[in-house]
C-alpha positions as CSV (number, residue, x, y, z in Angstrom):
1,X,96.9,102.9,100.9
2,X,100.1,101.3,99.6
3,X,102.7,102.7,97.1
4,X,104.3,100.2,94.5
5,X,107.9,101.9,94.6
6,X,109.6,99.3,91.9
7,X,110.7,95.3,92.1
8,X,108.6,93.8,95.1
9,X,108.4,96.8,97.2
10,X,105.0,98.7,98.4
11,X,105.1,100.8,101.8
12,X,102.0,102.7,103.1
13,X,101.6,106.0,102.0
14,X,101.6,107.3,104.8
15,X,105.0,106.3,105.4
16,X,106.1,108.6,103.4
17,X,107.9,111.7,104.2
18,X,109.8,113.2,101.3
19,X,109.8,111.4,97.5
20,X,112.8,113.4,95.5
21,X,113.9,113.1,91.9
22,X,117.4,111.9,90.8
23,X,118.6,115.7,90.0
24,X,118.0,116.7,93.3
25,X,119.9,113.9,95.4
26,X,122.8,113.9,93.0
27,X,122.9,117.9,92.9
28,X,122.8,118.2,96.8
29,X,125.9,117.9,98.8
30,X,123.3,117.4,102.3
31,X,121.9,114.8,100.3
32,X,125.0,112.9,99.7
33,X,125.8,113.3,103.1
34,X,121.9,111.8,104.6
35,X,123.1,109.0,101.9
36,X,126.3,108.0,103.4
37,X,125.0,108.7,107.3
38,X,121.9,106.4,107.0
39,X,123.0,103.9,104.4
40,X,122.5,100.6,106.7
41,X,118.8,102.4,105.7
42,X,119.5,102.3,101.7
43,X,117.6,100.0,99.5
44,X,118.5,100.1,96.3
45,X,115.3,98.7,94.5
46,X,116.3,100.0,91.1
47,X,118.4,96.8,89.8
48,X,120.0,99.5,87.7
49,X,119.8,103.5,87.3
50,X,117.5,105.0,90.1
51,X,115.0,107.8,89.0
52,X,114.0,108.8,92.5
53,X,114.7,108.5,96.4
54,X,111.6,107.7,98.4
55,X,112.5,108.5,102.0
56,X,110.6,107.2,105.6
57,X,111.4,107.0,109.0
58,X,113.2,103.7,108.7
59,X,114.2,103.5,105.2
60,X,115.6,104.9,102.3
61,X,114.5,103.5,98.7
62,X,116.2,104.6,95.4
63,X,113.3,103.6,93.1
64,X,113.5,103.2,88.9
65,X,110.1,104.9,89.3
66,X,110.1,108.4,88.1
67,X,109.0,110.8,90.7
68,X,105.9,112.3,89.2
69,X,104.3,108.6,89.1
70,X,105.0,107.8,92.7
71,X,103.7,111.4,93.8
72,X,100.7,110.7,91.8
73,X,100.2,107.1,92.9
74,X,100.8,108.3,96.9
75,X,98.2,111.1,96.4
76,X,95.6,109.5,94.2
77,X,94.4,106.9,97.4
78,X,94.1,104.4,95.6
79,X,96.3,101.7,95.2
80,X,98.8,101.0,91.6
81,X,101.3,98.5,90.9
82,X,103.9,99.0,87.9
């Protein structure tokens, strides 16, 4: 199944390894630090304020999509958009 993370984006769910809300990245001085290590992996799909970091093994995507919609869209199987 895909995930529709904001914009034109959709990865597999199974892609997926961690989705966390704004609060967290911003609160979290290790996340800050994965942020500047990896960010030739950032994509900033948000064309604005982000509401959540969907992470995978290649990239990073700060989504407008809040978190509790792209959980439930990665664990309901079947695909979403918007």
């Amino acid at each position: 199944m895909y995930v529709h993370l904001g914009d034109d984006v959709m990865i597999r769910s199974s892609e997926i390894i961690a989705i966390l809300d704004k609060q967290t990245v911003m609160d979290s001085e290790e996340m800050k630090e994965l942020l500047e290590k990896r960010k030739s992996e950032l994509m900033n799909i948000s064309n604005g304020a982000f509401k959540s970091l969907v992470i995978t093994s290649t990239h990073m995507y700060l989504s407008p999509i809040a978190i509790a919609t792209l959980r439930k869209k990665a664990l309901s199987g079947v695909p979403m958009n918007g």
